[in-house]
C-alpha positions in Angstrom: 4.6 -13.7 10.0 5.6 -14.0 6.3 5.8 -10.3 4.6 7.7 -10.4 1.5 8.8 -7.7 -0.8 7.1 -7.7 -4.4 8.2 -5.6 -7.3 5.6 -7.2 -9.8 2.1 -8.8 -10.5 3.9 -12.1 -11.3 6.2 -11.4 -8.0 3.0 -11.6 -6.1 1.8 -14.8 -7.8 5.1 -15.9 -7.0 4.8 -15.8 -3.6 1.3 -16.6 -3.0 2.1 -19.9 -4.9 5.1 -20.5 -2.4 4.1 -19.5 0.3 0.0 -20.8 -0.3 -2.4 -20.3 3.0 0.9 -18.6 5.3 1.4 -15.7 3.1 -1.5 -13.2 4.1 0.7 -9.6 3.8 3.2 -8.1 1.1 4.3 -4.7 1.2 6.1 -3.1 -1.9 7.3 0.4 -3.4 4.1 3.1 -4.1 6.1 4.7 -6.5 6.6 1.7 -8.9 5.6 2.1 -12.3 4.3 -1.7 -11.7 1.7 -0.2 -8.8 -1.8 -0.7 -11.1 -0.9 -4.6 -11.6 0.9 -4.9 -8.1 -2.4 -3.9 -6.8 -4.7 -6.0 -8.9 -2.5 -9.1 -8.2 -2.3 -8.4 -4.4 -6.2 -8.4 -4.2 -7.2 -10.9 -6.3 -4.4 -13.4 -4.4 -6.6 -12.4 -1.4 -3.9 -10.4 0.4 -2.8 -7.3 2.1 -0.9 -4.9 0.9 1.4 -2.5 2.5 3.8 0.5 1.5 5.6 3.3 3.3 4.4 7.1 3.6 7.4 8.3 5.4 9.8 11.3 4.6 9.2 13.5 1.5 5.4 12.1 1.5 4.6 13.2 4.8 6.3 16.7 4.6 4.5 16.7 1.5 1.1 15.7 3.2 1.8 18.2 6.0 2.0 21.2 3.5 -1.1 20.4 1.5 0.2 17.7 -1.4 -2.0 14.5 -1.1 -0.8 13.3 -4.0 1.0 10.3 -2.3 -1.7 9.3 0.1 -4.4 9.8 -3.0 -2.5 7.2 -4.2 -3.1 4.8 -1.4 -6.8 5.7 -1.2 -7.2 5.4 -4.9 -5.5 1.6 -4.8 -7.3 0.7 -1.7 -4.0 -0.2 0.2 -5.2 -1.4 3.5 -1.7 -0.6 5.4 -0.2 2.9 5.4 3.3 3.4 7.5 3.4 7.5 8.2 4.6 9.6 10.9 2.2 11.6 10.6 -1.1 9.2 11.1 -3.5 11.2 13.1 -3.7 13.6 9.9 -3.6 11.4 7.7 -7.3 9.3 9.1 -8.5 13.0 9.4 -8.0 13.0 5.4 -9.3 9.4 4.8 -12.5 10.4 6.9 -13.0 13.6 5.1 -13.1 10.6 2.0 -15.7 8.9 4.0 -12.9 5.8 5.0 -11.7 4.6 8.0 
């Protein structure tokens, strides 16, 4: 399973073009001040997207900041990797998600 790293819109395209019907998955940083066109790209290439929600973003999660994982639910990125995932579908229900 192909799962590249992007850091851009034109990374995605990138890969997408080199990697045509076997790339179906990229993951890449939810901080990065390239996540609005990261996440456009990502969709309308038809893939997956995936970033991390580990350390300071689940202690922050666990004392009341949702900042992060607003930020996941806002951009509709499908794959979340926490340590803390039971609470974390609690909040995405409380959204009315999955």
């Amino acid at each position: 399973i192909l799962f590249p790293w992007v850091s851009s819109g034109a990374n995605v395209n990138t890969m997408k073009n080199r990697y045509s019907d076997n790339l179906h998955f990229v993951q890449f940083d939810i901080n990065s001040t390239a996540l609005t066109q990261i996440v456009t790209a990502v969709n309308e290439a038809g893939l997956t997207g995936f970033a991390n929600h580990l350390n300071s973003a689940d202690t922050d999660f666990l004392n009341g900041k949702y900042d992060v994982i607003n930020m996941f639910i806002d951009n509709k990125i499908q794959f979340v990797q926490t340590d803390c995932g039971d609470k974390i579908s609690d909040k995405k229900k409380e959204k009315g998600l999955r």
